[in-house]
C-alpha positions as CSV (number, residue, x, y, z in Angstrom):
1,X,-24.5,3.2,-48.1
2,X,-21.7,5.5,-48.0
3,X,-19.1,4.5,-44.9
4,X,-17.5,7.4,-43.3
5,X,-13.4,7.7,-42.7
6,X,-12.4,7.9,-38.9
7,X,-8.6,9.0,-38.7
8,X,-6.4,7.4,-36.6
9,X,-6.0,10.7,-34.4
10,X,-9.9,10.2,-33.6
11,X,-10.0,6.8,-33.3
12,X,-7.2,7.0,-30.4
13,X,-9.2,10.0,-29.2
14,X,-12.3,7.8,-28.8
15,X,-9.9,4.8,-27.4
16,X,-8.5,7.1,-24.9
17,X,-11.8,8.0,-23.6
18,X,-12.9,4.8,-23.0
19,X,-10.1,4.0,-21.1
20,X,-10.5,7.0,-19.1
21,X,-7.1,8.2,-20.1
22,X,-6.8,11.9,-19.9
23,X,-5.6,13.5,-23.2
24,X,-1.5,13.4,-23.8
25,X,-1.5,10.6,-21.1
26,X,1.4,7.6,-22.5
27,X,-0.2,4.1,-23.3
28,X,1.9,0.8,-22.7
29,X,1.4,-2.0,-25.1
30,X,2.3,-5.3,-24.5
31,X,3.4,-7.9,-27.7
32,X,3.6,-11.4,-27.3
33,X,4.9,-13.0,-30.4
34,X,4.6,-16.3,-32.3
35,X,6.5,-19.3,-32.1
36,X,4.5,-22.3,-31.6
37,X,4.3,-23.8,-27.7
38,X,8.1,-22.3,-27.1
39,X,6.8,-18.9,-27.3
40,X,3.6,-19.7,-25.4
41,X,6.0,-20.8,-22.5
42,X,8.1,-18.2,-22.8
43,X,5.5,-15.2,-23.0
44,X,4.2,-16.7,-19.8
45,X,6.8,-16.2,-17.6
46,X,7.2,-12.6,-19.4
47,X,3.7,-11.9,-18.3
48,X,4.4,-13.4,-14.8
49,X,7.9,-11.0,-14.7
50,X,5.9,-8.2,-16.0
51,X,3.4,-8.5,-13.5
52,X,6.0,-9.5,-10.4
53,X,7.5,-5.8,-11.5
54,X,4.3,-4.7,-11.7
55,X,4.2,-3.2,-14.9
56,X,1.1,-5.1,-16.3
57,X,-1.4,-3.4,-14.6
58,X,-0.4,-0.3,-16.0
59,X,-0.5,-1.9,-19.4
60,X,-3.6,-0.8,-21.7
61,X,-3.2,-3.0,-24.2
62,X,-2.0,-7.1,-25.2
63,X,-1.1,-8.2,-28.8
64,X,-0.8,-11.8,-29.6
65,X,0.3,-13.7,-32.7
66,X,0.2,-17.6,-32.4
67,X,2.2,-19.0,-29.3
68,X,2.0,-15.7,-27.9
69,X,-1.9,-16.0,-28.1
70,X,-1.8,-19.1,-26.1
71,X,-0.2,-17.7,-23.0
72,X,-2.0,-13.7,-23.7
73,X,-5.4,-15.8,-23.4
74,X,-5.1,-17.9,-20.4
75,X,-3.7,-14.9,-19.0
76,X,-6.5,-12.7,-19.8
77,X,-9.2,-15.7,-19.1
78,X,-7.3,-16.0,-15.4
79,X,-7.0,-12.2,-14.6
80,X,-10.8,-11.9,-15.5
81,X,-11.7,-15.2,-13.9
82,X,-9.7,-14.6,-10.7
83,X,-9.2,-11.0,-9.9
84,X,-8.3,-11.6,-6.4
85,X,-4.7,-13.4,-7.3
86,X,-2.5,-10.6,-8.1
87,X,0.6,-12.7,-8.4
88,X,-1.1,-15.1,-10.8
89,X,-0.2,-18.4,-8.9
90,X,-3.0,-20.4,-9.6
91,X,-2.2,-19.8,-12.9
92,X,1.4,-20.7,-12.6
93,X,1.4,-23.4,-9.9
94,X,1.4,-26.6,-12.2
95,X,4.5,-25.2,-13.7
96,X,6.7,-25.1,-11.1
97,X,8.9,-28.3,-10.5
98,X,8.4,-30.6,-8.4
């Protein structure tokens, strides 16, 4: 079986599409990075800053790497799970103090 080569040019082409970007249209990209439970808090109350700016729902794309991952997927599990809460406070309420 012989595997074709996509280039990168293409593959952002296709991407694009998907998204239903329009050609020459700027992505944002959003990187959380590792850390261990420190990061994860931290890239949480990015995400919630991000998204009190709102900034994150012009985002197209989330990268994660270990404590960021923690935070990126409960964020993504949330904003699928509850699309009605823009401003994310069911997902933040336990971590405000009392």
């Amino acid at each position: 079986m012989g595997s074709e080569i996509i280039s990168d040019e293409t593959l952002l082409e296709e991407e694009r599409k998907a998204l239903g970007l329009k050609k020459g249209k700027s992505t944002l990209g959003i990187a959380l990075s590792g850390g261990g439970i420190r990061s994860a808090s931290f890239a949480l109350g990015v995400l919630k800053a991000l998204n009190d700016q709102q900034v994150l729902d012009k985002a197209h794309y989330l990268s994660t790497v270990s404590g960021g991952g923690y935070a990126g997927s409960a964020f993504t599990w949330y904003r699928n799970n509850h699309p009605d809460d823009k401003k994310f406070t069911g997902l933040c309420t336990n971590l405000r103090p009392k």
